[in-house]
C-alpha positions in Angstrom: 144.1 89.3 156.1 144.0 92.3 154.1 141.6 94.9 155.2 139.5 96.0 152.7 139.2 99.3 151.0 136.1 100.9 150.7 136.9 104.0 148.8 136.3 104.0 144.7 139.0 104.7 142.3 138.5 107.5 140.0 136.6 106.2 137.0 137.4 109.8 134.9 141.2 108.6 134.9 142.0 106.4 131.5 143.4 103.2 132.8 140.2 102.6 135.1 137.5 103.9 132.8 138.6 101.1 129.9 139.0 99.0 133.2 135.1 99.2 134.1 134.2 97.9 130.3 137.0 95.3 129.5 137.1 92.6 132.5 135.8 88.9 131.3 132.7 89.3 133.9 128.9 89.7 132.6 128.5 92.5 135.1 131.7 93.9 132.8 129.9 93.5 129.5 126.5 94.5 130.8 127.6 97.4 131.7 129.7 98.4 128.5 126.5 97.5 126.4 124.7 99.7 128.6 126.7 102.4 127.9 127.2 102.0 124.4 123.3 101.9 124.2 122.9 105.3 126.0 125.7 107.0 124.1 124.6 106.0 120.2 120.6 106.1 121.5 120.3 102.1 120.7 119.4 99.1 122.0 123.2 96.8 121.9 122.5 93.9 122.7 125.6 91.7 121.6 129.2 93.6 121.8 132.6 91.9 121.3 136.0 93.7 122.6 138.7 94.0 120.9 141.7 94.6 123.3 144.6 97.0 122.4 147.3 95.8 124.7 149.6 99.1 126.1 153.2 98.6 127.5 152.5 98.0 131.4 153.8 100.8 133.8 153.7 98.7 136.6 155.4 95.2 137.4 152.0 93.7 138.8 149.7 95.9 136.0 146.9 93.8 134.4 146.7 94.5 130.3 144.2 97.6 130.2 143.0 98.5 126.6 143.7 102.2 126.3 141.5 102.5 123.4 138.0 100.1 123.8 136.9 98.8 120.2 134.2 97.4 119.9 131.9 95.3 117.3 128.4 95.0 117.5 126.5 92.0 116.8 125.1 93.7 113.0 128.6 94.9 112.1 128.8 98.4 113.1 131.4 99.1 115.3 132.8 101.6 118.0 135.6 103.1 119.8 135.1 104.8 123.1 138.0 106.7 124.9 138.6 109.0 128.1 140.5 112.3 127.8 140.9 112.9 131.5 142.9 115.8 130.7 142.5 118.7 128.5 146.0 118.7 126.5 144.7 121.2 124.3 144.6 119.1 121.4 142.4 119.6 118.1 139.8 116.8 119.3 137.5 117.8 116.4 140.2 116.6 113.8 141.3 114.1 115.9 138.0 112.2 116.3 137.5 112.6 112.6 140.6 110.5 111.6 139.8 108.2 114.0 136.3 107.3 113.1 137.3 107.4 109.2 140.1 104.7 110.2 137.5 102.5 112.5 135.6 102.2 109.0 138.2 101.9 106.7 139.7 98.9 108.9 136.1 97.0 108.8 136.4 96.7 104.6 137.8 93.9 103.2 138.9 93.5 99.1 135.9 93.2 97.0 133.3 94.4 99.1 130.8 97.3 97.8 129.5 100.1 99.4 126.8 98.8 101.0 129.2 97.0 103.4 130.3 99.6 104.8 129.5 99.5 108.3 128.5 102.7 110.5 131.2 103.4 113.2 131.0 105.3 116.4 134.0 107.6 117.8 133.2 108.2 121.5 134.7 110.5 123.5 134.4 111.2 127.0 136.0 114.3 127.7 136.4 115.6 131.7 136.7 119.1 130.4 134.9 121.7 128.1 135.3 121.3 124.7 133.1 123.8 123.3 133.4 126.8 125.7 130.5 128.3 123.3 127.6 125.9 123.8 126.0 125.1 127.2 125.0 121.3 126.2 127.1 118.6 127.2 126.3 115.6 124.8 126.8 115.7 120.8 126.2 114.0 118.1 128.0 114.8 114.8 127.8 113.5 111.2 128.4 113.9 107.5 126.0 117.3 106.6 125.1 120.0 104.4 125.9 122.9 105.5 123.3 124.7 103.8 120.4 122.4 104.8 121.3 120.2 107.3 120.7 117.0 105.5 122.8 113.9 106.3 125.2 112.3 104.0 124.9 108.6 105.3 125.2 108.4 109.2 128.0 106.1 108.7 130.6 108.2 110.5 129.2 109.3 113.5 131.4 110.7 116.0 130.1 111.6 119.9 131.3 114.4 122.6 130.4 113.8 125.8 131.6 116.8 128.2 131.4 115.4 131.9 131.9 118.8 133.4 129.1 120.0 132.2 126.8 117.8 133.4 125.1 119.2 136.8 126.0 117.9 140.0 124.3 115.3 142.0 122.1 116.6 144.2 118.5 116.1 146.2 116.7 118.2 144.1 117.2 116.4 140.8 114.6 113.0 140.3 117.9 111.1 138.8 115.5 108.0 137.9 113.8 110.4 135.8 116.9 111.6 133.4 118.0 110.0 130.8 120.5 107.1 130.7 123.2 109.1 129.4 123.2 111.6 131.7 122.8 109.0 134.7 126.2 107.2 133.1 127.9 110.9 133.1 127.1 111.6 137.1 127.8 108.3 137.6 131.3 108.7 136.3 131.7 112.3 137.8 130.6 111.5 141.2 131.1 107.5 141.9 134.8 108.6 143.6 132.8 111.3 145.8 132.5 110.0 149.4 129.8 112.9 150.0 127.8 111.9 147.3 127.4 108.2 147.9 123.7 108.3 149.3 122.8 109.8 146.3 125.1 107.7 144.1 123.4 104.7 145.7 120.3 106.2 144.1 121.3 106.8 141.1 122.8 103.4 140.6 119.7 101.3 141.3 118.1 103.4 138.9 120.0 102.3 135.9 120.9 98.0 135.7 124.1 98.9 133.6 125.1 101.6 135.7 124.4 98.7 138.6 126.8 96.7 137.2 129.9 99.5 136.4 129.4 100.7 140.1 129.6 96.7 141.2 132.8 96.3 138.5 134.9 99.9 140.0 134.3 98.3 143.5 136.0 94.7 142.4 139.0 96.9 141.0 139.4 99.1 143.8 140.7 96.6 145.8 143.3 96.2 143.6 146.2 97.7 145.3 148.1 97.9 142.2 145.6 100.2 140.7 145.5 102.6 143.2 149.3 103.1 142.1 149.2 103.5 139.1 146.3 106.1 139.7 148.8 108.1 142.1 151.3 108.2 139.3 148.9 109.4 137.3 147.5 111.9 139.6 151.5 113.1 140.4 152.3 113.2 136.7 149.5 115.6 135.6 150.3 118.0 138.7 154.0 118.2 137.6 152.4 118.9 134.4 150.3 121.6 135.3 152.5 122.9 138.2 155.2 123.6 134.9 152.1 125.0 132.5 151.4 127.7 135.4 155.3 128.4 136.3 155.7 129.0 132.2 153.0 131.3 132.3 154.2 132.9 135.6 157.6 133.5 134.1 155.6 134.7 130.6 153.4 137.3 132.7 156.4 138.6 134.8 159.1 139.0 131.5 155.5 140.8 130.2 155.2 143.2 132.8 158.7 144.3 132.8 158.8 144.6 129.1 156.2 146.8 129.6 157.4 148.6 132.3 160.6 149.2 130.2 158.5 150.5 127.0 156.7 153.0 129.0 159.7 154.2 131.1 161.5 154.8 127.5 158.2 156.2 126.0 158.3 158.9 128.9 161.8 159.1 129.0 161.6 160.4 125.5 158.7 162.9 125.8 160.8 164.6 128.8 163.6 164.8 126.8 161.6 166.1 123.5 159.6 169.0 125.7 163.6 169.5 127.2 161.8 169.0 130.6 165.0 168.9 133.0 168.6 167.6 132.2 169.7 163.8 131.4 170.7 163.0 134.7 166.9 164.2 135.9 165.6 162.5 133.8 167.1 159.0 134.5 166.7 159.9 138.0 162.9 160.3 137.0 162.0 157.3 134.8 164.3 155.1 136.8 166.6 154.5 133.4 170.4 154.0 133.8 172.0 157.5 132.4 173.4 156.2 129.8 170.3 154.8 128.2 168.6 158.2 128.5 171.7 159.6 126.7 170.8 157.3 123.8 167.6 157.5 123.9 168.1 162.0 123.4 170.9 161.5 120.5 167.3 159.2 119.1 164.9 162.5 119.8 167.7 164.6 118.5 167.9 162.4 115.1 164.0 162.6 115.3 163.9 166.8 115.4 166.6 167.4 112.9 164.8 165.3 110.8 161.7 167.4 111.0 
């Protein structure tokens, strides 16, 4: 008998956030509509999935929609990803084409204008996207920029920025906040062994967020999961670990560049106010001779000039 694991996998990582919303259980959907209601600030009460199969990684791996879309029982519709990982992409643009191609896609031939469905581009982002503002959720749409006044709420497109949401903690009444921001330390803290009395809390505060929490345990007994997660994990430390040896090797070429510039710079001043001989002056600035000796025929050129 396999023994069973008790620890949660990490719910900011793509393949099990989509996991939590997509498996054919009621505690599965209950929880998606949940979350879809906090996010847009609307009751959903009906909410079909539309599963985009990826390629599998894994010989064992269950079909995991990388992108979630979703219909709503009045027509709108939604699409709700994870960015785990900051790849330093233009998300603004990127959310923009998206939600214009989640609305486009709903149209058929001869329908008017007033079929046009609104759409929803969610984005759960485990980094800062807008360094400049200290609030984590947002809400954009179509709007004047002179007056603020909205075009026709149809494309809607929502930030949510997990790492700026404050920490779990005894001080905070969590049955008090709103649902969004329960969801977000939900998904920030439900891996967190040291937070779990207070996860516990937070959970039975929030029926949707009941039903994730009870959804992430069922998959993390999935051994195969817990896989794919480490290659995941290993894959975006090889990636950083090259990121910060690139700009290791950028900051050390730098600062020998600049090392050289200034040993040249006062290699020529020495040899301008004729302050010792070539050899001296090598010796001083820690140039190879010869360099100094083109570097005074350059001074030389420079004063004859003058």
């Amino acid at each position: 008998m396999k023994k069973k694991i008790t620890k949660l996998l990490n719910p900011r990582l793509d393949p099990n956030f989509k996991a939590i919303f997509t498996q054919p259980t009621e505690d599965s959907r209950k929880a998606l509509k949940s979350f879809l209601t906090a996010a847009i600030g609307r009751q959903v009460t009906k909410v079909k999935v539309i599963e985009n199969e990826p390629a599998k990684e894994y010989a064992e791996q269950r079909g995991i929609s990388y992108d979630i879309n979703c219909t709503f029982d009045d027509g709108e519709n939604a699409q709700i990803e994870l960015q785990g990982f900051d790849r330093e992409y233009d998300y603004g643009k990127r959310a923009e084409y998206y939600v214009s191609r989640l609305v486009s896609s709903t149209l058929e031939v001869g329908d008017d204008w007033s079929k046009v469905p609104k759409a929803y581009q969610i984005s759960v982002l485990n980094f800062k996207y807008d360094k400049d503002k200290d609030e984590a959720i947002h809400h954009y749409t179509m709007t004047d920029i002179k007056d603020g006044a909205r075009l026709s709420d149809t494309l809607n497109i929502i930030f949510i920025e997990l790492s700026k949401i404050p920490p779990l903690n005894e001080e905070n009444a969590e049955e008090n906040l709103p649902s969004i921001v329960k969801w977000c330390k939900f998904l920030k803290e439900a891996d967190n062994p040291e937070k779990k009395d207070l996860l516990n809390r937070l959970v039975k505060s929030e029926e949707g967020i009941m039903a994730a929490e009870t959804t992430l345990s069922k998959l993390s007994q999935e051994r195969w999961r817990w896989i794919i997660q480490g290659q995941i994990e290993g894959r975006e430390r090889d990636i950083r670990s090259g990121y910060i040896a690139h700009e290791q090797k950028g900051l050390e070429r730098g600062r020998k560049e600049g090392a050289l510039n200034t040993a040249i710079a006062n290699a020529k001043n020495l040899l301008r106010m004729n302050l010792g001989t070539p050899e001296q002056i090598a010796q001083a600035v820690a140039l190879p001779l010869k360099q100094v000796l083109a570097l005074k025929e350059e001074v030389k050129d420079e004063i004859d000039v003058k």
